[in-house]
N, C-alpha and C positions, 0 to 999 in steps of 0.2 A: 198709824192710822188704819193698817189694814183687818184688824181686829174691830175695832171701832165701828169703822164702816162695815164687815160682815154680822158683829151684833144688831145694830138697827136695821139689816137686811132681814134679820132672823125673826121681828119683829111684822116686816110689811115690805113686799117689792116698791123702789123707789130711785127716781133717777135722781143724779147726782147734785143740783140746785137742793133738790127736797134733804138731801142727805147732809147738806151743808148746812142749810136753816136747823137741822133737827139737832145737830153739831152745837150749833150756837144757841138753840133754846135750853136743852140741857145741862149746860156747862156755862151758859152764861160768862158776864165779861170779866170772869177770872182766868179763863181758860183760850187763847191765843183764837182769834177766828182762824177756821182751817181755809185755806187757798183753794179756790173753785179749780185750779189746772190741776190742783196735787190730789185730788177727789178724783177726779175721771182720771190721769195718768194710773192711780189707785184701782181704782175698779177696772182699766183696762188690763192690768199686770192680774188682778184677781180672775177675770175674764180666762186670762190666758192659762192663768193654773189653774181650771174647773171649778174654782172657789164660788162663784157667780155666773151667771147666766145672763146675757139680753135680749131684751124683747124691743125693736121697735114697736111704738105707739103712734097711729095718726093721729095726729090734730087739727082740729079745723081752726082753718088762721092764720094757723102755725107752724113751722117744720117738725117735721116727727120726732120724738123725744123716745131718748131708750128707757127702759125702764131692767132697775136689778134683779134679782131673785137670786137669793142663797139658794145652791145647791147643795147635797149631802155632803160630797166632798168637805164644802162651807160650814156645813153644820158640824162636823166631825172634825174641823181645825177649829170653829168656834168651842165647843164644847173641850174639847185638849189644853186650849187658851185658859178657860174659865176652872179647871178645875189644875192646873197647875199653880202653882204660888211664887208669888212674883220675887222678883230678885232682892233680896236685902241688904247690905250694908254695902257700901263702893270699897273695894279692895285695893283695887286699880284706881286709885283718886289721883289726879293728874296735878294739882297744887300738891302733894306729898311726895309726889317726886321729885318737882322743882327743889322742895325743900331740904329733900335729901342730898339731893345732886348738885345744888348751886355751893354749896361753901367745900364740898369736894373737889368741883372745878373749877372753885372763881367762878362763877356768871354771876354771881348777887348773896347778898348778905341775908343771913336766915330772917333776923327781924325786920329787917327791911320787906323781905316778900311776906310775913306774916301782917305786920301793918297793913302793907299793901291788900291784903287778903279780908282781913279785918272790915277794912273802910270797904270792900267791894260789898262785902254780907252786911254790913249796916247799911248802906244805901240799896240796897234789893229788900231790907228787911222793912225800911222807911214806903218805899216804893208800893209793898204789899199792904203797909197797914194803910196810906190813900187810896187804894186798893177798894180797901174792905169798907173802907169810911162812904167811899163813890155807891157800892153796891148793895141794893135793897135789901133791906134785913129778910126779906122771904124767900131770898134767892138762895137757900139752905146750901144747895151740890157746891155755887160760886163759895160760899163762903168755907164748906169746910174744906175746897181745895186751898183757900186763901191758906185758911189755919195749919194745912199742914204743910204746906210751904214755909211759913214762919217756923212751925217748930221743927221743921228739919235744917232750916238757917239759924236757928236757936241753938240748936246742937252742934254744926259746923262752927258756931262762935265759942261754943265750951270748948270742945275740940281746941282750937287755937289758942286759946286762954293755956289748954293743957301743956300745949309743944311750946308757947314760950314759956311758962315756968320752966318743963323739962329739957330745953336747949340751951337757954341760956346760963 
């Protein structure tokens, strides 16, 4: 989140409500509403490592509301973030270790947790396409996180179709 929130800093100072709505228009109802406490917890921690900046704002009415601003700092972890390339394939997959380790110790039989596995990525994969069917065909960003959700659960299902041919 703390990328995130200093990209839309980078954009326009804005407190934390605003960062959350901006959150939710963007990425729409494919993408988890982010929690208003884990937004400011966020911005305070970014606060505290020069990332951001606050400004109290008076308001008439209203209690005074801070407001963000990316600092250089900010900009110079932003722009580090955006031109680095993001992590690709899980090495460390935490199901292939179960898989490896259960019939070495006894804790469970390989195709047992593979089924198991199985039916998890088909009902996540079911899940996504009510998903996509709920969200307005204009809502482009929601949908094409929808779709590569599905095809990176399309591939974890190849994946397991692979290791029970080759286990058993």
């Amino acid at each position: 989140m703390r990328l995130s929130l200093l990209a839309l800093l980078a954009k326009e100072p804005a407190h934390g409500y605003e960062l959350k709505q901006a959150l939710e228009q963007i990425f729409g109802s494919a993408y988890p509403p982010p929690n208003i406490g884990q937004i400011y917890v966020t911005l305070g921690r970014l606060e505290k490592d020069g990332l951001v900046r606050a400004v109290d704002v008076e308001q008439s009415n209203r209690p005074n509301k801070k407001v963000y601003y990316l600092t250089a700092a900010g900009r110079d972890a932003l722009d580090a973030w955006v031109d680095e390339p993001t992590e690709g394939p899980r090495v460390r997959d935490e199901f292939f270790m179960k898989l490896v380790l259960a019939p070495m110790t006894g804790i469970a039989d390989r195709m047992a947790l593979i089924n198991r596995q199985r039916r998890h990525y088909l009902g996540l994969m079911r899940d996504l396409n009510e998903l996509a069917d709920r969200t307005d065909r204009e809502d482009y960003v929601a949908l094409l996180l929808i779709e590569g959700a599905m095809l990176h659960l399309q591939a974890d299902l190849d994946w397991l179709e692979r290791c029970q041919e080759d286990l058993s």
